[in-house]
N, C-alpha and C positions, 0 to 999 in steps of 0.2 A: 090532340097534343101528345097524349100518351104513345098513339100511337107513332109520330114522327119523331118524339124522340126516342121509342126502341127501335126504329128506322137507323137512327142515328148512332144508337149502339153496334146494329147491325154493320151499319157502315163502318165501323171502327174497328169491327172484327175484325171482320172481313179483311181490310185491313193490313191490322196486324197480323190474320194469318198470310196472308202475300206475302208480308216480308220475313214470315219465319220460314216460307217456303221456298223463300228467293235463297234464304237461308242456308238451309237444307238442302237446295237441290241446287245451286249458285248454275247459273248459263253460260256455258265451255264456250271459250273463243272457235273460231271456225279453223279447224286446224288449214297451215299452208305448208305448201309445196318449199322446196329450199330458195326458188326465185320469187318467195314472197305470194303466189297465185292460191287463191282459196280452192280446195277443192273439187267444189260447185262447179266451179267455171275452168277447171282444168282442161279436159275436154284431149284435145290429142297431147296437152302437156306433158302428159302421165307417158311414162319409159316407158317401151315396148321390148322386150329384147326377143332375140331371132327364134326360129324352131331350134329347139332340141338346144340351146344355149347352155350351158354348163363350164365353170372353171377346172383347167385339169391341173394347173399348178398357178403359181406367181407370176402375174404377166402374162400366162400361157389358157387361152380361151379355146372353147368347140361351137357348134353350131350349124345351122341349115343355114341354105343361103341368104344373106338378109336382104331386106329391100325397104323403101323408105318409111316405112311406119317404124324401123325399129332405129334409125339412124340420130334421133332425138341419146338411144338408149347405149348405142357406139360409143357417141362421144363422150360420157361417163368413165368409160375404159382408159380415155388419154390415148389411143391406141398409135405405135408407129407404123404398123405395118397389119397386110392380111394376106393368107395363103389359100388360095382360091385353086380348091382341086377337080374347077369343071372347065372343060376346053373350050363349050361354047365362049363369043364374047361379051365380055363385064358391060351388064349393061350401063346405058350412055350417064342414066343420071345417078347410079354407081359411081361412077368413073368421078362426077362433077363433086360427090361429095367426099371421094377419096384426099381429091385435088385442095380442095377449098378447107382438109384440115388436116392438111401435112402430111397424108398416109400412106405407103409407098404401099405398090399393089405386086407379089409375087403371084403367078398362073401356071400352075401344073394341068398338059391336058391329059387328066387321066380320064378316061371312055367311063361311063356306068357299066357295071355288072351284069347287069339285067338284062335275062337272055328273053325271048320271044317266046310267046305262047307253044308254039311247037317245038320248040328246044325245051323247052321245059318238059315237055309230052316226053320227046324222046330221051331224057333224061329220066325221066320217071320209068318208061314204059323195059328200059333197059337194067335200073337197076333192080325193078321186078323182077327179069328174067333173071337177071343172075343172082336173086335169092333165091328163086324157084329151084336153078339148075344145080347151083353150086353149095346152095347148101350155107351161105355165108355170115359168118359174124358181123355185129355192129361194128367190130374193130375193122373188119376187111370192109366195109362200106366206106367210113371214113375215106378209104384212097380212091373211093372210085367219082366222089362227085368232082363234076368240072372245075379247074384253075383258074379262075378268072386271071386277067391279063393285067396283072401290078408289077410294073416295072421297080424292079429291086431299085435300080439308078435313081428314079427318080424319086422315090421315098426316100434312099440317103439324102440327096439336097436338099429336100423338104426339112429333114431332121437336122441341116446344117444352119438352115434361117433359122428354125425355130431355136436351137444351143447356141446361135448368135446372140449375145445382150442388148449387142446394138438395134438389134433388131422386137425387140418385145417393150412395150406390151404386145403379143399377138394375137388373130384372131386366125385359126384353122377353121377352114368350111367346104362342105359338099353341096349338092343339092339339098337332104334334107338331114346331113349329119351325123349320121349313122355307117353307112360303109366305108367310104372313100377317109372319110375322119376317123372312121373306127380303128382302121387299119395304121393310120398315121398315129394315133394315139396309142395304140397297142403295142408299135414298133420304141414308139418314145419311151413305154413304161418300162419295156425291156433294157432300154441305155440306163433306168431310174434303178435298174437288179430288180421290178418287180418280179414276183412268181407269174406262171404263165398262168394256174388258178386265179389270180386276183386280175391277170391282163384279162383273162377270156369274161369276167365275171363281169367288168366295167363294160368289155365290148357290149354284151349281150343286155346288159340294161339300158344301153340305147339303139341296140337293133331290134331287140323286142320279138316279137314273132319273125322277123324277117333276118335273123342271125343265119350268116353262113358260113358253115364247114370250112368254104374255100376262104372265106378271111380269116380265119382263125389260124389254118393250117399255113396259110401266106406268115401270119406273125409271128407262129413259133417256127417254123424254119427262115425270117428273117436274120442274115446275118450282122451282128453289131459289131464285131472288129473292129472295124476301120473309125470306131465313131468315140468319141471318151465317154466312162462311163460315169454315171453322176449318182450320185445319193438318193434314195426314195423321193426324196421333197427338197426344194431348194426354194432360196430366196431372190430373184433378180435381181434385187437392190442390195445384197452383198456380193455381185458378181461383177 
């Protein structure tokens, strides 16, 4: 008997520690998603957004090119439009999700940079020689590496949708974000009066190892003239 009823004490503990535990330690809801889905069971719910994805102003996005794991994380954006600076064609089920949510598709075909293993050779093997022969500074190097082929034209137009209101939220993209959008972005900051220290410093944090001379040299001899020139930062939705 003694013993069932310290049994029974026991029991009461016990108990009451549960519920000063439950107490103390109370059991968090299962946090959810904004469509109400628990976590747990998210699964491909959860946003993906594109390579190299980065906002560069209001309304005005970067990016690699996206494909549909990230198209959940598009539509987030509200986006009207994207400016797609690869010439191959958009592919089809691209295309269907453009379609299906109002997003009008601009296509600059500007070619990749990226010259071939033996253009590279002979690019290398030459600017050897002529530090050997010449004696040359880093400044006189600067002019010798290759132009890549950025058509001045076609980056103004690019830079007219993107200062288009009508035309943003936008999405710029390359293949993987980096050049082709580097370039575009770099031109833009200069319409924004960036310094060209702050342009080259943004390029180069998303070209990473692969920054090149020749887009840099493309953005500060980019002419803005023709283009109006806007404020470091701006708001779409006061324009």
């Amino acid at each position: 008997m003694t013993i069932d009823h310290m049994s029974d004490q026991t029991r009461t503990s016990t108990s009451n520690n549960d519920h000063d535990s439950d107490h103390l330690h109370p059991t968090l809801p299962t946090p959810l998603l904004s469509n109400g889905t628990d976590y747990n069971n998210a699964g491909d719910d959860l946003f993906v957004p594109p390579l190299n994805f980065a906002v560069v102003d209001t309304g005005i996005f970067r990016s690699g090119f996206p494909d549909s794991s990230n198209f959940s994380f598009l539509q987030t954006l509200g986006l009207r439009s994207i400016i797609c600076l690869c010439p191959e064609p958009y592919p089809e089920a691209s295309m269907d999700f453009l379609n299906s949510n109002g997003i009008r598709l601009f296509q600059f075909g500007i070619e990749g940079s990226k010259a071939g293993s033996d253009k590279v050779d002979a690019y290398v093997n030459l600017i050897l020689e002529c530090m050997r022969n010449l004696d040359m500074s880093a400044d006189q190097m600067y002019f010798l590496e290759p132009f890549v082929n950025i058509p001045d034209y076609t980056i103004r137009e690019v830079l007219k949708i993107i200062l288009d209101v009508r035309n943003r939220p936008v999405l710029i993209h390359c293949k993987r974000g980096k050049h082709r959008t580097g370039c575009v972005v770099g031109c833009f900051r200069k319409v924004q009066k960036w310094c060209l220290s702050s342009v080259f410093d943004e390029y180069q944090r998303f070209a990473a190892a692969k920054a090149r001379v020749s887009d840099q040299r493309f953005i500060e001899l980019f002419d803005i003239s023709e283009l109006k020139l806007l404020p470091s930062s701006f708001s779409c939705s006061e324009r």
